[in-house]
PLY file of the C-alpha trace (Angstrom):
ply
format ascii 1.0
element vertex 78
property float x
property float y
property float z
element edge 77
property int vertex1
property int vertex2
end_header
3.45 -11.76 0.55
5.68 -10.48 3.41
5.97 -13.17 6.33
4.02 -12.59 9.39
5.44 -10.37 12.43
4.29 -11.04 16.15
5.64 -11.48 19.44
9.27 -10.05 20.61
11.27 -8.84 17.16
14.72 -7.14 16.63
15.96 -4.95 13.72
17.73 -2.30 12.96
16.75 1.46 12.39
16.72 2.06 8.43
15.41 5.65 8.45
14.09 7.93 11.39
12.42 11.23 10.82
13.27 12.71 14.43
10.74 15.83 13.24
7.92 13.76 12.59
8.10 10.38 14.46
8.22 8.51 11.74
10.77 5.49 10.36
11.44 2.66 8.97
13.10 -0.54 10.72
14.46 -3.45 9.16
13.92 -7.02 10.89
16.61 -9.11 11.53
15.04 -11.79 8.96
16.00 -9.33 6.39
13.13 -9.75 4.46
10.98 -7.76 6.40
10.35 -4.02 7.27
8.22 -2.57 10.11
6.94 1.22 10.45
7.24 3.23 13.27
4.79 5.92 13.25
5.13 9.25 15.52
4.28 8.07 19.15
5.70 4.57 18.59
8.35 5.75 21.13
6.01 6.98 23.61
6.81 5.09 27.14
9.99 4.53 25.74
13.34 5.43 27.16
13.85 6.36 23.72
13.21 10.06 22.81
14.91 9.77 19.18
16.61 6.90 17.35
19.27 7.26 14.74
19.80 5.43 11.89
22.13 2.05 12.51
21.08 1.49 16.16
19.60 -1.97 17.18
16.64 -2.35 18.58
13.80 -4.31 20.12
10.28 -3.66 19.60
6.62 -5.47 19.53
4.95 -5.58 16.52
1.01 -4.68 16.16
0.13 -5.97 12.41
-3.79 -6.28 13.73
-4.53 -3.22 10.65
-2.80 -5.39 8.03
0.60 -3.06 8.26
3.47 -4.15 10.74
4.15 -1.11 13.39
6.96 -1.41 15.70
5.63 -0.06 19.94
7.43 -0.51 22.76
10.34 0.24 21.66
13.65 -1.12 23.73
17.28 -1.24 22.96
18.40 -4.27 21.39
21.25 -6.31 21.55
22.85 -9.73 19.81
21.09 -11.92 23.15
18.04 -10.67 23.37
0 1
1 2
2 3
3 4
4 5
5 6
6 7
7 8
8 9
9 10
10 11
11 12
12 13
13 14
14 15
15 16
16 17
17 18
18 19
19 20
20 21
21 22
22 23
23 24
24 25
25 26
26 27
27 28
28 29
29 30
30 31
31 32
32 33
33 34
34 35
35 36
36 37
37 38
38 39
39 40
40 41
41 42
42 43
43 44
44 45
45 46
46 47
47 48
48 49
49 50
50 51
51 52
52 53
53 54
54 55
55 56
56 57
57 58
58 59
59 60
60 61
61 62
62 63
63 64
64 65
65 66
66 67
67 68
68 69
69 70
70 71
71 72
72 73
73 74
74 75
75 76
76 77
């Protein structure tokens, strides 16, 4: 069972699909992975990610699935 997401979370960009919105980032606990689905980075200042980059991001898991939204650029203080 994966452990449960909520609040404030930072990870790291595993895989971004800058055609269809769509990626993969991995959590900081390093046990966990969260989705981002095409308009995750709506009323972002983000308009792509790259793979590597840090960021900061709320987590909805209210469907049983952890997506990342609001999507912020992250940083070792956050």
């Amino acid at each position: 069972m994966a452990p449960q997401l909520e609040g404030i979370v930072q990870g790291v960009v595993k895989v971004y699909d800058p055609r269809t919105g769509i990626g993969i980032i991995v959590c900081d606990d390093g046990r966990s992975e969260v989705l981002l689905r095409a308009g995750s980075l709506h009323g972002s200042i983000f308009r792509t990610l790259r793979q590597g980059q840090r960021i900061v991001f709320d987590v909805d898991d209210s469907t049983g699935r952890a997506f990342a939204h609001t999507v912020r650029i992250g940083s070792d203080g956050y």
